[in-house]
N, C-alpha and C positions, 0 to 999 in steps of 0.2 A: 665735430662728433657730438652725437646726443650723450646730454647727460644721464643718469640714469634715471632720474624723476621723470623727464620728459621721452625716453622712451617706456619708462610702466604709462605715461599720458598717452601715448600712440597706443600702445600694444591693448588698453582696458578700453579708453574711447575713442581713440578715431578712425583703428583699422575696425574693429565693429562695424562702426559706422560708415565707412568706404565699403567694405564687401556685400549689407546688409541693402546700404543704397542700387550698387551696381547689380546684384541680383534683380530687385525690385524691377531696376527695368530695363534688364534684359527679359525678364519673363514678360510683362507686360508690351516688349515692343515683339517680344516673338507670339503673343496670344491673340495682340492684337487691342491690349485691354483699353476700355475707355478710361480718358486721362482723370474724370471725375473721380473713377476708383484707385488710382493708382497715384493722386496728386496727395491724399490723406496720407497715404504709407510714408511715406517720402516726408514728409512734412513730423510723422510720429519720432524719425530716427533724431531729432532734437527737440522736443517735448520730453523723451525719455531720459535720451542726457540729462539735460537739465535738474527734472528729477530726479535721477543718482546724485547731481550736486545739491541737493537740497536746496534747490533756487525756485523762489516763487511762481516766478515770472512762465514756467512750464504749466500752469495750471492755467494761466490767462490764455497763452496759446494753445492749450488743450484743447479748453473751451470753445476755441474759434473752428478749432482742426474736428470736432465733434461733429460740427454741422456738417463737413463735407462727409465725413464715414457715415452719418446717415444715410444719402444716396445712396451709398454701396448696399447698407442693409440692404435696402427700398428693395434692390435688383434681385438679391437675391432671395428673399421672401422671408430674412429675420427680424420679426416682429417683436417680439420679447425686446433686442438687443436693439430694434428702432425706438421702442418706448424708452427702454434705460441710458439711451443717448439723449434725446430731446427731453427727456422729464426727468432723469436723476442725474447724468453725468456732464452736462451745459452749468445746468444751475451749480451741484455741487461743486465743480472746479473753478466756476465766478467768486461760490463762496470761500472756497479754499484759499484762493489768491488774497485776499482779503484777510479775513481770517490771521493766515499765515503771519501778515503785518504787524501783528498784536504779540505775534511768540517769537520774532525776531530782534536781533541788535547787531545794527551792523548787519555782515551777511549770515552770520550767526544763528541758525533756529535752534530756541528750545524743544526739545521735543519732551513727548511723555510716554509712560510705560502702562499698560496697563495691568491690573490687577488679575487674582484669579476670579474674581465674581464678576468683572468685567469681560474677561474671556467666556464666562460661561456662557452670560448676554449674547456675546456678540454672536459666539458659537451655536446658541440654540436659536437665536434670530435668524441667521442663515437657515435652517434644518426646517422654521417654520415657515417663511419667505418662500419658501420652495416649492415644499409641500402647499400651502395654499396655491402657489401658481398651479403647479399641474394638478392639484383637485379643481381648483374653481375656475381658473383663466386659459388652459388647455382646449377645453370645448372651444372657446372662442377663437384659437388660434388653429385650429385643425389644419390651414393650410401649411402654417409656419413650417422651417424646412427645418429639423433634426431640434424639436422643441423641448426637451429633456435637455439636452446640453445648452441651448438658448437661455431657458429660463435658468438653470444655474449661474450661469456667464452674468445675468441678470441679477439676480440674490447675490451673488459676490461685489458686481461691481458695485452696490446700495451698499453692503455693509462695507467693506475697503475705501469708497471713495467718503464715509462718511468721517470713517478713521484717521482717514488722511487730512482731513478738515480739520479735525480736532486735535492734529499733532500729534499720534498714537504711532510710534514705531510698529508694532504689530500689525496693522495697515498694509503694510508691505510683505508681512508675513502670510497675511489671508490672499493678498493677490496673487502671490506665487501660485498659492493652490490655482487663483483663475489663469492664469497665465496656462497651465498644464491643461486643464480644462478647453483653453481656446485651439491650443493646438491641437488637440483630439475632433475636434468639432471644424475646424477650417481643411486639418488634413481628412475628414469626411467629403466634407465638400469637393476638395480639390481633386479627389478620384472620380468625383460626377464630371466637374466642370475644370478641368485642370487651366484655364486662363487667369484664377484665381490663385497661382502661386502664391501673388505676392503677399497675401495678408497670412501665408502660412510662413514666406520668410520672417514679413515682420512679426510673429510670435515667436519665433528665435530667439529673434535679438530682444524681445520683449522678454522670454525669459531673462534674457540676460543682465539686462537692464534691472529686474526690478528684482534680483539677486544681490546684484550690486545697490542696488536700493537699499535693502532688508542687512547688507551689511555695515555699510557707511553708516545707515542711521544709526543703529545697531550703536556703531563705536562713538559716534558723537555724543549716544546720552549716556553711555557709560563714564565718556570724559567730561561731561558736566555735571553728572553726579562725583566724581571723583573731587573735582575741581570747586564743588560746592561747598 
């Protein structure tokens, strides 16, 4: 008989992760989808775990799993979200891995909280990030396929993945907005092209994942601030 520890450990991560995988490719063996796009999905269901456990080691593989969701962009004409895979979220998850090593002990991360004048930053950084995309880098993307949502998914994932470098619980807080964002933008997609289920399952569980992210961390630095 499961204990009860180790059924909340099934019931939070690995039936997730069971139902999220087995969607993933039944949709892809019923659409037909090429495995390049469908071997990232697969591969994200623990990079994100991992990430709920506040374990480094998800940013090294991020980093790797990065490269192949580029492909996918490539296919379907998201350019925004090509450029913020190869030029901000490769590098930034190399440097996070890293990084990370400095604010740990043991498996331990410190994390940190930020401030109000640091939220303003980070908040109006996003608002202009944005804004300059679709003023100035819009024209250039005219093909891009639903480039409003693109370029947002864009400006989040700069300002979140930078926060997560830095150890900033809130980090997680700004992704959840992207998280909500992607699934409005993929389940776009997926009424053009529906063999693209899969990257709308995995923002499911990506919401889910990075809920649970936003809370774990959440309690971990309140118990090191307590404990301090």
């Amino acid at each position: 008989m499961l204990t009860k520890e180790k059924r909340k450990i099934f019931l939070v991560d690995t039936l997730p992760m069971i139902l999220a995988g087995a969607g993933i490719l039944i949709f892809s063996m019923l659409n037909k989808q090429h495995p390049v796009k469908t071997l990232p999905t697969l591969i994200s269901l623990a990079v994100m775990l991992l990430a709920a456990r506040a374990n480094r080691y998800s940013y090294l593989l991020g980093a790797m799993n990065v490269l192949l969701y580029t492909v996918g962009y490539f296919m379907e004409g998201l350019v925004f979200s090509i450029v913020s895979a190869i030029f901000i979220s490769f590098p930034m998850q190399m440097w996070t891995f890293f990084n990370w090593k400095r604010h740990t002990t043991g498996r331990q991360v410190h994390f940190k909280r930020l401030n109000p004048r640091q939220w303003a930053l980070s908040l109006g950084g996003l608002g202009v990030l944005w804004g300059g995309c679709m003023l100035f880098l819009r024209p250039l993307f005219a093909s891009a396929a639903h480039p409003g949502l693109d370029a947002l998914m864009f400006v989040i994932d700069i300002i979140s993945t930078l926060l997560t470098a830095l150890v900033f619980v809130e980090s997680q807080y700004i992704k959840a907005a992207g998280t909500l964002v992607y699934l409005v933008m993929w389940g776009a997609i997926v009424l053009e092209h529906p063999e693209n289920a899969n990257y709308l399952i995995i923002g499911f569980y990506n919401v889910w994942r990075v809920f649970q992210c936003a809370i774990v961390w959440t309690k971990q630095a309140k118990l090191e601030k307590q404990n301090a």
